[in-house]
N, C-alpha and C positions, 0 to 999 in steps of 0.2 A: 036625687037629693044633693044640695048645693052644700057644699062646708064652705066655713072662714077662709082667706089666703093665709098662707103661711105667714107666720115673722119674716122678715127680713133676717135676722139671722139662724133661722132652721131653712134657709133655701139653696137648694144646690145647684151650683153651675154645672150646665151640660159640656162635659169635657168634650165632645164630639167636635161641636160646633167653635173655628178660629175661624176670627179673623185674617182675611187673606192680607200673604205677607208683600208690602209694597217697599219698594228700596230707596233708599233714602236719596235726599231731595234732589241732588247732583249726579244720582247714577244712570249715566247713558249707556247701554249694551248695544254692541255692534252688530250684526245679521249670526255672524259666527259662534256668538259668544249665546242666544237666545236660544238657539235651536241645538242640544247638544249631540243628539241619536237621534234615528228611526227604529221605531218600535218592530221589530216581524217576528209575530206572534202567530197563532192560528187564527183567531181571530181580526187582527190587523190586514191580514192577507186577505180574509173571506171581505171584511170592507175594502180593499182596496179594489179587487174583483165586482163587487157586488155595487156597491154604492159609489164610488172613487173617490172615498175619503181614505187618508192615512195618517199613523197613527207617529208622532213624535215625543221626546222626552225631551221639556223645556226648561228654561231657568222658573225659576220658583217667584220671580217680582216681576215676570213678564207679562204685560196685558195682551188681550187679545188683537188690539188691531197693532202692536211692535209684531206678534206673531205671525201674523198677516205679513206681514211689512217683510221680515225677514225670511219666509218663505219663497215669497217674489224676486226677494233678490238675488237669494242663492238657488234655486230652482228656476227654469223660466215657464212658470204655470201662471195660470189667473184664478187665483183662491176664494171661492166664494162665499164660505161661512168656516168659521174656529171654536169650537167646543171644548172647553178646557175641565179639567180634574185635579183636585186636589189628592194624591192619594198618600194616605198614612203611611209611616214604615211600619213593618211586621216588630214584633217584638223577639228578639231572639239571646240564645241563651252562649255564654261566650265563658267556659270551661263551668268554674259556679259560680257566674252572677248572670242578672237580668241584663238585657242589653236591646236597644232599641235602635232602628237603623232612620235615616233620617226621611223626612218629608219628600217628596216629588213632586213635579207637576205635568200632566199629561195632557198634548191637547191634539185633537182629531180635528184635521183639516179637511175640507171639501175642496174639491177642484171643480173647475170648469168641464164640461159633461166632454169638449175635446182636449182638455189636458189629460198626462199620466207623467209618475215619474215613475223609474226605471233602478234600483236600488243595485240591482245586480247585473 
């Protein structure tokens, strides 16, 4: 059974879904400044073993191919694909108010079948 669309004003934006955040028009980031950690997690490690992707915490306006970019420079690997994540911050509770931590961005690199980097 088909119903009417809603009004225009009884419709709800899906909070989920943002726009990815881009930095404004003159912001150049330097290799250093893009790539801030590496991620070593249990999971990070099983990809970086398994598949020889790993996993980094990046700036929040950075595209995929600055990522790239910045990878190459400060590693010397040949990176073949960048898979990035938006991930929320938890909401968390800070004596008695709500409090929310802020946005990330996460992106899992693949290397070249003979590169590896070496963390430790």
């Amino acid at each position: 059974m088909q119903t009417r669309p809603r009004p225009k004003r009884l419709r709800r934006l899906n909070r989920k879904a943002k726009r990815p955040r881009v930095g404004p028009p003159g912001l150049n980031l330097e290799p250093y400044q893009i790539v801030l950690r590496p991620l070593v997690t249990e999971k990070g490690t099983h990809q970086s073993t398994r598949h020889n992707a790993y996993c980094f915490e990046v700036h929040v306006a950075a595209s995929k191919s600055q990522i790239k970019n910045a990878i190459q420079t400060l590693f010397p690997v040949r990176v073949e694909s960048v898979n990035t994540q938006i991930r929320h911050g938890k909401t968390r509770r800070y004596k008695n108010r709500l409090g929310t931590m802020s946005d990330w961005k996460k992106a899992i690199v693949t290397l070249h079948a003979d590169d590896k980097i070496e963390f430790f």
